[in-house]
N, C-alpha and C positions, 0 to 999 in steps of 0.2 A: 577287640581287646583295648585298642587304643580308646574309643569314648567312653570306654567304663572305667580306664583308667583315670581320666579327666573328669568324668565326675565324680569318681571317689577322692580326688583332691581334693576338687575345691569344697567336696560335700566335709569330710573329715580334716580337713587342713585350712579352715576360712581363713585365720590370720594372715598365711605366706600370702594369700589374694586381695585381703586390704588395701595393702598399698597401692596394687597395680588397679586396682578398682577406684580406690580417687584419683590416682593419677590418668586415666580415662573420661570421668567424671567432671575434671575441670576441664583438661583438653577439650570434651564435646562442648560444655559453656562457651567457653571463647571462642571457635571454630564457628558454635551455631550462632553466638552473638554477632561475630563478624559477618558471615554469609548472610544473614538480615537484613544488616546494614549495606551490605552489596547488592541484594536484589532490592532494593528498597531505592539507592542511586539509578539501577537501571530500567525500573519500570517504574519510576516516580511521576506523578502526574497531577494537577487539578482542575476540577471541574470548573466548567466557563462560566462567568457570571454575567459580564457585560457583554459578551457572545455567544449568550446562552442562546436567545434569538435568532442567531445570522451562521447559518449551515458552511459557512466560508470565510476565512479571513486571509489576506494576503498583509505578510510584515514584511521586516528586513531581517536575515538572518542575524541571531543574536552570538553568534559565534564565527572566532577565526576559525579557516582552515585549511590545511600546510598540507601537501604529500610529498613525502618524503620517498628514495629508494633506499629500502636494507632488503643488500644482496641482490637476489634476481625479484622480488618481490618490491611492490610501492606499496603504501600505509597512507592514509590521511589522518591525520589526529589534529583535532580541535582543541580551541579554547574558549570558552565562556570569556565575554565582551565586561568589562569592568561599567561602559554605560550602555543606554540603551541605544540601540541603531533605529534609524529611520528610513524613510522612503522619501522619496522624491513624490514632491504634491502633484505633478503632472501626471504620474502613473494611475492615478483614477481616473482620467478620461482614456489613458489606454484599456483599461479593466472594463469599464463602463462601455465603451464600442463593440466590444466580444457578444458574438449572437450569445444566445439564452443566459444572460445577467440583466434580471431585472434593476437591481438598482447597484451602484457602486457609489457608499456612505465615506468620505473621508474622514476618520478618525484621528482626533490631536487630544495632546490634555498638557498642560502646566499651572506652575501652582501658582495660585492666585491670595494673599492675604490683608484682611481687613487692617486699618488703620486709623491713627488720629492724626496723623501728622495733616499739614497743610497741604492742598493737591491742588493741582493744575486742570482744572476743568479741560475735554480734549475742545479742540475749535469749535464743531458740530455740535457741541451739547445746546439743546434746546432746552434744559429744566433750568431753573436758577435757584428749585427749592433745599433747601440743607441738606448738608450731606448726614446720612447716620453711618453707624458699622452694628459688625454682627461678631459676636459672643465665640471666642475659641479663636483658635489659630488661623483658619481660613479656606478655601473653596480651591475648588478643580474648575479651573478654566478649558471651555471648549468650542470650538465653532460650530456656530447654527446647523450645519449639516450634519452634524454625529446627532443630534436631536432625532430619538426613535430609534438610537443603536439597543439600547440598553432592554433590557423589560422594560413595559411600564414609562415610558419617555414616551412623555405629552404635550403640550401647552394646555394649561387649564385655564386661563384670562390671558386676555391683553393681546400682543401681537407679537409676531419675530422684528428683531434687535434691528434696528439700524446703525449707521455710524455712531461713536461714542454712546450708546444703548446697552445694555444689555437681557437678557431673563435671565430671573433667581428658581430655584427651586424654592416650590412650596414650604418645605419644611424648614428651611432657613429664614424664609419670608415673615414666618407667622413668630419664627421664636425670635427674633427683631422687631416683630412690629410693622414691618414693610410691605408696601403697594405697588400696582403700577401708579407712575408718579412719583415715586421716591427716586432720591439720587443715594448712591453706597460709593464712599471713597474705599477705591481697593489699590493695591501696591500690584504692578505686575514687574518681569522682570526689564517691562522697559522701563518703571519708574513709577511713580504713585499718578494716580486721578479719578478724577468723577466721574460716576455714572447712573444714566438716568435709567431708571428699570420700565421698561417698555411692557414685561407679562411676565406670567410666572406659571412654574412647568411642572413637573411631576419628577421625580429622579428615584432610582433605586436607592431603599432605604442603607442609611448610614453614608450616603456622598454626596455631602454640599457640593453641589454644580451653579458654576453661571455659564452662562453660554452667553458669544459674541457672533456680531455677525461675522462671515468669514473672511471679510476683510479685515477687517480690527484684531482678530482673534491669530490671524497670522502675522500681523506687524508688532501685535505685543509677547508673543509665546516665547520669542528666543530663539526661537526655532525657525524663520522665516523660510520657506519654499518648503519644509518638511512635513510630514505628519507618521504619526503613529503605526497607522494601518490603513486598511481596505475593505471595510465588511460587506460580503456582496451576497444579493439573494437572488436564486435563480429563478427566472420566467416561470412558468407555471409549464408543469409536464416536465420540466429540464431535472433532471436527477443531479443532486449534488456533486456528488462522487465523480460522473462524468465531467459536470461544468468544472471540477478541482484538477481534473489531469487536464484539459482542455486552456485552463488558465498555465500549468507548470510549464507545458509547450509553448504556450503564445508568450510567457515571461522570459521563459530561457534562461533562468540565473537570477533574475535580476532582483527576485523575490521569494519567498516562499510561501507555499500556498499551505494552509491548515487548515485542519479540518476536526469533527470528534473531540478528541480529547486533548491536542494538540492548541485548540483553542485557547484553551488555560495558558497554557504556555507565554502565550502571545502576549494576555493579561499582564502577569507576574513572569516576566526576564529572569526574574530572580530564581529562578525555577532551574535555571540552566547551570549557574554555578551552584546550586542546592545539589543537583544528581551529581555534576563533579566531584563536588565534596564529598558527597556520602560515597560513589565507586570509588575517589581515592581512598577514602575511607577504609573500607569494605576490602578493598582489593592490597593497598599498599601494606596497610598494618595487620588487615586480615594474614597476609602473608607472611611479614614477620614471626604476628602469632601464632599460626600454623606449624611456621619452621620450630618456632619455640617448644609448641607441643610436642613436635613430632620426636625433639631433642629429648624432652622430659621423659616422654613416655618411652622411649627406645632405650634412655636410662635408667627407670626405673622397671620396666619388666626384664629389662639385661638382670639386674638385682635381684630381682625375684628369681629371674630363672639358674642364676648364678648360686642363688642360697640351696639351691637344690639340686644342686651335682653327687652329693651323696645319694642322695633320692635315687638319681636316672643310673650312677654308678651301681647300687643295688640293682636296681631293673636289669642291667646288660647283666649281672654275675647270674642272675636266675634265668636268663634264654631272652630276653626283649632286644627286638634288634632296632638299631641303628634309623630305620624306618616307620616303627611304632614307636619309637620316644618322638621322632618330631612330629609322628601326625597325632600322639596326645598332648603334645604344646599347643599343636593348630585346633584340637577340639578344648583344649581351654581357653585359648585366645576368643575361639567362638560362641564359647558358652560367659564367659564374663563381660567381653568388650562390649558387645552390641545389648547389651542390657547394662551396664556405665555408662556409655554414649548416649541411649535411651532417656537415664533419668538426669543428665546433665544438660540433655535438650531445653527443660524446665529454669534451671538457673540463668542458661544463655539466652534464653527469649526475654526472662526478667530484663537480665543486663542490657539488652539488644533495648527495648521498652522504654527504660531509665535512659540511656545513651541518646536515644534519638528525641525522647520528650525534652531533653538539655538543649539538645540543638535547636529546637524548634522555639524554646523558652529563651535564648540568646539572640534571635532574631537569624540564626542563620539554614536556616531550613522556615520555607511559610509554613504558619498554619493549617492549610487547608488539604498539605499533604501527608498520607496517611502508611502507615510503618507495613511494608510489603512482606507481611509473614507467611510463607509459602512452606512445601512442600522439600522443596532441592536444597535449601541452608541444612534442615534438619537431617535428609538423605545425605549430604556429601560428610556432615558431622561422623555420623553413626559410621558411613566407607570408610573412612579417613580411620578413625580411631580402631578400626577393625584389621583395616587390612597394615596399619601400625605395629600393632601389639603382637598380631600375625609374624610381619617381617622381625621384630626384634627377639619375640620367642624363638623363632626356627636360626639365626644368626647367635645368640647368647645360647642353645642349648647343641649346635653342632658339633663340639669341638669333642663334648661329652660323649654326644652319640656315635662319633666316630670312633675313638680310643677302644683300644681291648680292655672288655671288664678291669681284669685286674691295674692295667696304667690308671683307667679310668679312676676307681674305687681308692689308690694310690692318691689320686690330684685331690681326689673330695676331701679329702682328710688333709692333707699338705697347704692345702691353697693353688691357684693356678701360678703358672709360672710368669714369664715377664711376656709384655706383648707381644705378637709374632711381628716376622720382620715387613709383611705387608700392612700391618697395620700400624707401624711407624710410620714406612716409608710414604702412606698415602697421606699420615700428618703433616710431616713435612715437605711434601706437597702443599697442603692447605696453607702453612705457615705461609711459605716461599709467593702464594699469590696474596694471602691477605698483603702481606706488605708493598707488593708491587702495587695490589690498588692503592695502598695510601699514597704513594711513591706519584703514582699516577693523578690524583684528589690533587697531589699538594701543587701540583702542574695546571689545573683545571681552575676555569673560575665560575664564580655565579652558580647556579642552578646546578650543572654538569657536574661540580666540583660536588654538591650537596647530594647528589645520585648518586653518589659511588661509595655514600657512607654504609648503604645496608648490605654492598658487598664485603667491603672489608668486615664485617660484623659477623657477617655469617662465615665466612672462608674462617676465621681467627677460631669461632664456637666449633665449627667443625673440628679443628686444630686440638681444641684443646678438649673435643668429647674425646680424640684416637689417642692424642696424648697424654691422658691426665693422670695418667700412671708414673710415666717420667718426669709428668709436671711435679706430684705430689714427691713422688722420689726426692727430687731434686729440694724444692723448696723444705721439704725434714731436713733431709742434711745440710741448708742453710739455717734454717732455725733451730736447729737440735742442738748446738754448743752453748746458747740462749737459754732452751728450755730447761736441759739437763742444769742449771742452777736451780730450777724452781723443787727440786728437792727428786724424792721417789717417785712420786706417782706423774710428777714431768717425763725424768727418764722413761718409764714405763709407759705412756702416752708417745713419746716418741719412739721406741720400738716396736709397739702397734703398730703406729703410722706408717712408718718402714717397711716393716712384714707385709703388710695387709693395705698396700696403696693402692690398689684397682678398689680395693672396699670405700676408702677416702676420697677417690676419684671420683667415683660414682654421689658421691655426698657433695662434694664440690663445684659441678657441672651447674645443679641449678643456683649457685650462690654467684657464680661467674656470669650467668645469665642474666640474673637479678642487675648485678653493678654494669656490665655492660652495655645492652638494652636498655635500661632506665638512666646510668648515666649520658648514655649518647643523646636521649630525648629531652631528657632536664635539662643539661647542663648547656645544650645549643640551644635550648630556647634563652636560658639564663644569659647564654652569651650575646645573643642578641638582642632581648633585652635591655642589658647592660650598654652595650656601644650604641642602641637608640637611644637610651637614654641620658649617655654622657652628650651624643650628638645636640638631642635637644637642650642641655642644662649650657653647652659650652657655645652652642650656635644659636640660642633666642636670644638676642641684645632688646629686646622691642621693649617698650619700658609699660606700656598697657596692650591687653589684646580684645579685643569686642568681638564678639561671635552673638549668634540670635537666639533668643532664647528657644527652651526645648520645644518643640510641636511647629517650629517657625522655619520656612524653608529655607531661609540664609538671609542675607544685610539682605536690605531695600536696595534698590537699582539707583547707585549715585550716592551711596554710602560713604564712599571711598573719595568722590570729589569733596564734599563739604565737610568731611574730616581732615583733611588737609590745610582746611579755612578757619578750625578751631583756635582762639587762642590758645596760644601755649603747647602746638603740636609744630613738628619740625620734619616731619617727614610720616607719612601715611603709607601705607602698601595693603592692597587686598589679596586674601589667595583663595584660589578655588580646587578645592581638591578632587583630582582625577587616578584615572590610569591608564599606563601602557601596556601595548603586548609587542613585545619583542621574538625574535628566534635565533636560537642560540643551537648551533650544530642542529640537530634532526629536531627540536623539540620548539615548543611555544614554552614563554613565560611571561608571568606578569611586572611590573614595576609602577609603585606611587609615583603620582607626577602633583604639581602644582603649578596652577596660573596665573599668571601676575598682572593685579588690577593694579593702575598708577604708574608710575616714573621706574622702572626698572633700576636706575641709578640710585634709586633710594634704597634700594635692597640691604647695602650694607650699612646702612643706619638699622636696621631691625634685624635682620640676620645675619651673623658669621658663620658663612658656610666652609668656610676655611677654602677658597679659590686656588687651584693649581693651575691653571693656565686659561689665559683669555679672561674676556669682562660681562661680568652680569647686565652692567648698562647694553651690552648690543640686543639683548632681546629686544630692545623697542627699534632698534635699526631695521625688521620685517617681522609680519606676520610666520613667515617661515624661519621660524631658527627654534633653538634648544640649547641648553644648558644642561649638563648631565653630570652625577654623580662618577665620582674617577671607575668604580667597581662596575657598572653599568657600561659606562665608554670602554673598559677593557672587554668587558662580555661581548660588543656589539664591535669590537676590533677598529674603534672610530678614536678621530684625534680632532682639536681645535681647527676648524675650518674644512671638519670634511662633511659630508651627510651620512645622518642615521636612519638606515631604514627600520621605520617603526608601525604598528596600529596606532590608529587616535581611540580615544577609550569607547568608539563608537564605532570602532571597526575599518573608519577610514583609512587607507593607503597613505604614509607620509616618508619624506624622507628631507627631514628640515638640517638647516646647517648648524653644526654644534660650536657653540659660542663662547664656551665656558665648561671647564670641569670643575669638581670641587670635592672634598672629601667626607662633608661631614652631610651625607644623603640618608642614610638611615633611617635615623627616626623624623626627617622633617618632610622630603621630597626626593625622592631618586634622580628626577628631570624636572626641569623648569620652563616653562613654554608661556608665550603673550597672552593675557589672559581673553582676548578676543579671540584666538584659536580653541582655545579650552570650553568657550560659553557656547560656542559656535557646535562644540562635540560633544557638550556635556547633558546628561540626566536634568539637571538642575541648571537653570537660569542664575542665579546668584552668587555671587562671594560669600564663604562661609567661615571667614576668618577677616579681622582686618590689625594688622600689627602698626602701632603708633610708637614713634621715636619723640619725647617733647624735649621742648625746646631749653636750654640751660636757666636754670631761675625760674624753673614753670609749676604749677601749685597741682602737686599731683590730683589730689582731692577735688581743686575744681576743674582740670582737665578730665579725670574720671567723670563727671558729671555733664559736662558739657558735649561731650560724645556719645553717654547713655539718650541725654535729647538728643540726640540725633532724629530719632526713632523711638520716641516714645512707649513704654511696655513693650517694645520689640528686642532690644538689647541688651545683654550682659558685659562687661566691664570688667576683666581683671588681671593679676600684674603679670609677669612671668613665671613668677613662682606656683600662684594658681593654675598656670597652663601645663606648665611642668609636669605638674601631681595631677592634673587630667590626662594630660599623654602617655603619664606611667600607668595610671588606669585603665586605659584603654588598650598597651599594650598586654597589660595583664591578663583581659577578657580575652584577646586573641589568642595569647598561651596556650589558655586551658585545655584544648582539643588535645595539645602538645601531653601537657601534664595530664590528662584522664589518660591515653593510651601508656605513657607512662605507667601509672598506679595501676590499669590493667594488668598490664604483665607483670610487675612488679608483686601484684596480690597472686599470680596466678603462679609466678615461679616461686613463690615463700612459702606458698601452702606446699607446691610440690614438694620445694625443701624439709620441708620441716615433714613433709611424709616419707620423702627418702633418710633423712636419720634417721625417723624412727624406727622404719623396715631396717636399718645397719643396724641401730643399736639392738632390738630384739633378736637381731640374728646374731647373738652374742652369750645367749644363755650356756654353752658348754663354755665357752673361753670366760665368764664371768665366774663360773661356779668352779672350774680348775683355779683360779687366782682365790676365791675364799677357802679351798681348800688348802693352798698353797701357805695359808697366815696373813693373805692381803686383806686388810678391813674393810668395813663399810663406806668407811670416809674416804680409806688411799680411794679406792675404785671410782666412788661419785670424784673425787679428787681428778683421776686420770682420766674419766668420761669429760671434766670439763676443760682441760689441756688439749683435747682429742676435738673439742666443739671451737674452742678457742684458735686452735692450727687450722681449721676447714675453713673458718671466717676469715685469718689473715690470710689461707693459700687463695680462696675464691675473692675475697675483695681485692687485693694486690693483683690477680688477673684480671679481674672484671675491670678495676680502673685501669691497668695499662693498656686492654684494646681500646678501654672507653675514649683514652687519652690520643691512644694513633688513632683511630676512626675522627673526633675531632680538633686535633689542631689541622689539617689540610682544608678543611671544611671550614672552620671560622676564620681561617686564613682570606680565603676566597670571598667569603661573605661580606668580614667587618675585620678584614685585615689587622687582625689581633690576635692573640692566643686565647684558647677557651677562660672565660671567667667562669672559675667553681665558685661559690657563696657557701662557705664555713658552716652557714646555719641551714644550712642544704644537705650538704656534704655529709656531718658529723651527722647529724640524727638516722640519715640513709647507712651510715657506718655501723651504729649504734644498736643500730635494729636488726642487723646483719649480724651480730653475733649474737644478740639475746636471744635472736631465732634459734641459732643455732645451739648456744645453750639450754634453752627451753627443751629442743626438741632429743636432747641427748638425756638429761636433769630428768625427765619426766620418765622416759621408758627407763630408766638405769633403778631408779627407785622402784619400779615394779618387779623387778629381776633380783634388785635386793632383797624384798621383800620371804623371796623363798628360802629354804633353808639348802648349805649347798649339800650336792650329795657327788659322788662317784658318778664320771657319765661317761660315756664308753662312746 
């Protein structure tokens, strides 16, 4: 009886099913988009290119990692390395002694770029014929032994490199023009000079290679005593696999050993913080959205099931018991959900497709990883939304199914009464913890502080799905002395409202969603935003900035000395951007840092960091010291002269002494460190900024120019106001992540919106047709429909902004020690749209309802 009941509903009643059918519909999009992007983080991978060859490669782990106890349990949680780690260059003749490794190849690379400037022939140069260059930004340096890492790596003429020597790759050779016999002025990052090309090699297409021998190639890389990697091929008979556990034993730690796919990895580091991304992704806001859904959809089949208590009230007066009403809710939840979820699969793989192809097109996912669309995103979509609509049908239709016929048949007609006392009491529960979290947030700093925002978010949404009946209560009789001016059909709008607030509640939930959720994610990016970018407009005093042009690895080595020698410059400073990883309580986090090339005393000629205690000049007092941002030194519980235990952005162990706090870290440098600690840690060999302070009465114009020669076609030149509007650009691109999860939920709670009025309003046909019976016109009604649209937007935007507002002041507290900055031209149009919504969605079904003629309805 029960499944025939359920399909003669949904077969002869489609409409009541509409709503809870898109509201399904999107739930599975978002659900299946996110799980996409989660399996996609954790089985993220690319194929090996330069170790397509070499069945083994030994690196440095490119990750921190911390274990932690919670409870009777330990955790290890890692962090993705800001640069890349390396190995110690004696670990290949450790590798290389091990029975069955036929060869162990040390593997290095740094960037190497062409020049016109005037070079310093090394002592050993034997050529004395012209130097040329070569067309584009410039070449991958590596030492003669990586030679035959790659495919295809050869010597096709000439000989291997001696001192000041090097070989070119063919395809560089030929589009220059160049021989063995030719010298090529190249810039390394110890400085520019000649070199005389001894032969020329074969490289995998698309990577200008020079290769040095390996002594030259490790005294000019930056990197001195380090390298890359380890590519080891085993003796012949020796099975890879075996020689790979054989190496992890004899290492002990000290490396890791890859293999397979793993390879890739090794390649592209970047690979590491790509799968972070995308699981935080996948996992952090997948969950949010989840929660969101499961809000929506619990709300709007509660609606559905609720519009139909006269329905189940008939069923109990004709003999249906108590037992067959809910198991015909679970045979409709069964026969609609998992066929919504079905065809919502389709939008959410779109959206998952578009999402990941942006990241990839930002630079922040490689290329060569490919979007993990499986089987279990689409399965937990379809569970999730199934066993949802399940629980909220059999919860929204028990109260019904319990009651005797005639109570029951009584309420259908009446309305239900006010909420039971468990279901207060467990609101006010929720209230009582969202606020202890904020309570808690506003006590926390850094990172900690910025984790405790999606609890208060969800305890508050909880709070206000139990109580939005008292909410709505309440807020009528605060707006009803107001409304009741706007004439009839206001009053009459507010008696509605009044009556009938679990109906408004239910219309309200996703409007509070919307401003909540989207406020908390806007408005903390805006606020951060903002305090970087007053940081940079109030802390760059530099009067010119030179940075290298685009495709160019950074200034030339010795940039920073002879810009200091310019006329008309009074203080030079280079900075080299890195990062930290710090641990704060059970967790890792990151922080920008900067290195400082030049006199550290010159600092505050080109920046005010706005100093709270101690002197920027001691960083040249040792390589071990730091400088730290005040927010930073409170996270790591450190003071002027104690040490901070940190990573170096290569993973190194440090714990230098802190020399200087300062407040204005934000948008410029969290930490400050020598910049010979930085070059020593860093990814990149060079300075990538150089800030000039000139001197009083100095001709900007030809100090601009006199610095772009620095470095011929290498240099960009411009003032602070240009940098400015760069660093606001670039804080923008980083947003976005911010702002697409944003507009996700944002699109997903609107449309729910605008599907739950609609299901409210159409569920109004007896109460619409007794008021034109009654002598109310066409106009009062559309009149009090828009009074009725109008109160759901001020009840739900007025809540949605005040949790939005407790979840972030504790949080931008902590962060950028300020209160949230809302931006007006943010704010208003997010407002704006919030009620047209809601007007729309009332305006539209009200005029269909008009349309009929009224009659008597019983």
């Amino acid at each position: 009886m029960s499944n025939g009941l359920a399909r003669a509903a949904v077969r002869f009643r489609p409409a009541s099913f509409a709503g809870t059918f898109l509201a399904l519909l999107f739930a599975s999009a978002i659900v299946t988009a996110c799980g996409v992007l989660l399996q996609t983080g954790l089985t993220a991978s690319v194929q090996p290119s330069r170790y397509a060859d070499v069945p083994v490669v030994v690196a440095a782990d490119q990750q921190v990692e911390l274990t932690v106890k919670r409870g009777e349990d330990r955790e290890t949680i890692a962090q993705p390395l800001p640069e890349r780690a390396r190995l110690d260059a004696g670990l290949t003749a450790t590798v290389a002694a091990l029975p069955g490794v036929a060869q162990a190849l040390p593997d290095s690379s740094f960037p190497v770029s062409t020049t016109t400037a005037p070079a310093t022939p090394p002592s050993s140069s034997s050529s004395s014929s012209s130097s040329s260059s070569i067309n584009g930004p410039g070449l991958t340096g590596r030492g003669w032994s990586a030679l035959g890492i790659g495919p295809g790596e050869r010597l096709t003429e000439g000989r291997a490199p001696a001192n000041g020597e090097l070989v070119l790759d063919s395809a560089s050779a030929r589009a220059a023009h160049l021989s063995p016999g030719g010298t090529l002025t190249l810039t390394t990052p110890t400085g520019s000079a000649s070199y005389r090309i001894s032969g020329l090699a074969e490289a995998q297409p698309g990577s200008p290679t020079a290769w040095f021998s390996d002594r030259t190639a490790d005294r000019i890389s930056g990197h001195p005593g380090r390298i890359d990697a380890v590519a080891v091929r085993p003796a012949a008979g020796t099975d890879s696999r075996v020689l790979a556990d054989e190496l992890r034993h004899a290492l002990d730690g000290q490396a890791q050993v890859s293999t397979g796919q793993q390879r890739g990895t090794v390649e592209q580091p970047v690979l590491h913080e790509a799968k972070a991304m995308l699981t935080a992704l996948g996992a952090s806001f997948g969950g949010v959205a989840t929660m969101t859904a499961v809000f929506v959809v619990v709300s709007t089949v509660a609606l559905a099931t609720g519009q139909r208590a006269r329905e189940f009230a008939l069923l109990r007066t004709i003999g249906a018991t108590p037992r067959q009403i809910r198991r015909s809710i679970a045979a409709e939840a069964v026969l609609v959900a998992p066929l919504a979820a079905a065809i919502g699969v389709l939008p959410g793989l779109a959206l998952a497709r578009w999402w990941f192809g942006e990241l990839v097109a930002r630079g922040a996912v490689p290329s060569d990883v490919k979007l993990g669309v499986g089987p279990l995103p689409v399965l937990a979509a379809v569970v999730a939304c199934t066993v949802t609509a399940l629980a909220a049908g059999w919860f929204a239709a028990r109260r019904s199914a319990r009651m005797r016929p005639a109570q029951a048949l009584g309420e259908a007609n009446t309305g239900p009464g006010r909420p039971g006392r468990a279901r207060t009491v467990t609101g006010a529960v929720f209230t009582a913890g969202a606020v202890a979290f904020a309570v808690v947030a506003a006590n926390l700093t850094g990172a900690t502080a910025a984790n405790t925002a999606l609890g208060v978010v969800l305890c508050f949404l909880v709070a206000v799905a139990l109580l939005g009946p008292w909410l709505v209560r309440g807020a009528v009789g605060l707006l009803g002395v107001l409304l009741r001016a706007g004439g009839a059909p206001a009053s009459l709008a507010v008696d509605n409202a009044r009556a009938s607030s679990r109906r408004l509640a239910s219309a309200t939930v996703p409007i509070v969603m919307v401003t909540a959720f989207c406020g908390t994610l806007v408005f903390l990016q805006s606020s951060l935003q903002h305090t970087a970018a007053e940081h940079v407009r109030q802390g760059l005093t530099a009067d010119q900035v030179v940075t290298a042009q685009a495709g160019r690895p950074g200034l030339p080595a010795g940039t920073v000395e002879r810009a200091g020698k310019v006329p008309g410059v009074s203080a030079a400073v280079g900075l080299r951007p890195t990062g930290l990883v710090y641990q704060q309580s059970d967790m890792l986090a990151t922080a920008t840092a900067l290195g400082v090339d030049g006199d550290p005393a010159a600092l505050p000629a080109v920046l005010d960091l706005g100093v709270r205690s101690g002197s920027l000049a001691d960083l040249s007092r040792s390589p071990d010291t730091v400088a730290l941002d005040a927010t930073l030194a409170d996270s790591l519980g450190v003071r002027v002269g104690q040490r901070a235990p940190l990573w170096l952005g290569d993973g190194t162990k440090a714990e230098p002494t802190v020399v200087a706090t300062y407040s204005r870290g934000l948008g410029l440098g969290e930490a400050l460190l020598p910049g010979a600690t930085v070059a020593a840690h860093s990814s990149s060999a060079y300075p990538a900024q150089l800030l000039v302070a000139e001197a009083p009465g100095a001709d900007r114009a030809a100090t601009a120019r006199s610095l772009a020669e620095l470095a011929p076609g290498q240099l960009s030149v411009t003032d602070r106001q240009g940098y400015a509007a760069q660093a606001d650009r670039q804080r923008e691109l980083s947003g976005w992540a911010n702002n697409v999860m944003a507009a996700v939920l944002a699109g997903f709670a609107a449309l729910t919106a605008a599907n739950t009025l609609v299901m409210t309003v159409l569920d109004r046909r007896r109460e619409i047709a007794l008021l034109r019976l009654a002598g109310t016109t066409r106009r009062q009604v559309r009149a009090m429909l828009r009074w009725e649209a109008l109160l759901i937007a001020v009840i739900g935007l007025a809540t949605g902004a005040a949790i939005a507002w407790t979840t972030l002041t504790p949080i931008t507290r902590a962060l950028t020690s300020s209160t949230p900055h809302i931006p007006l031209g943010t704010a208003l149009p997010l407002a704006a749209g919030a009620a047209l919504l809601c007007l729309a969605a009332t305006a539209l079904p009200g005029r269909a309802l008009l349309r009929s003629r009224p009659t008597a309805t019983r």
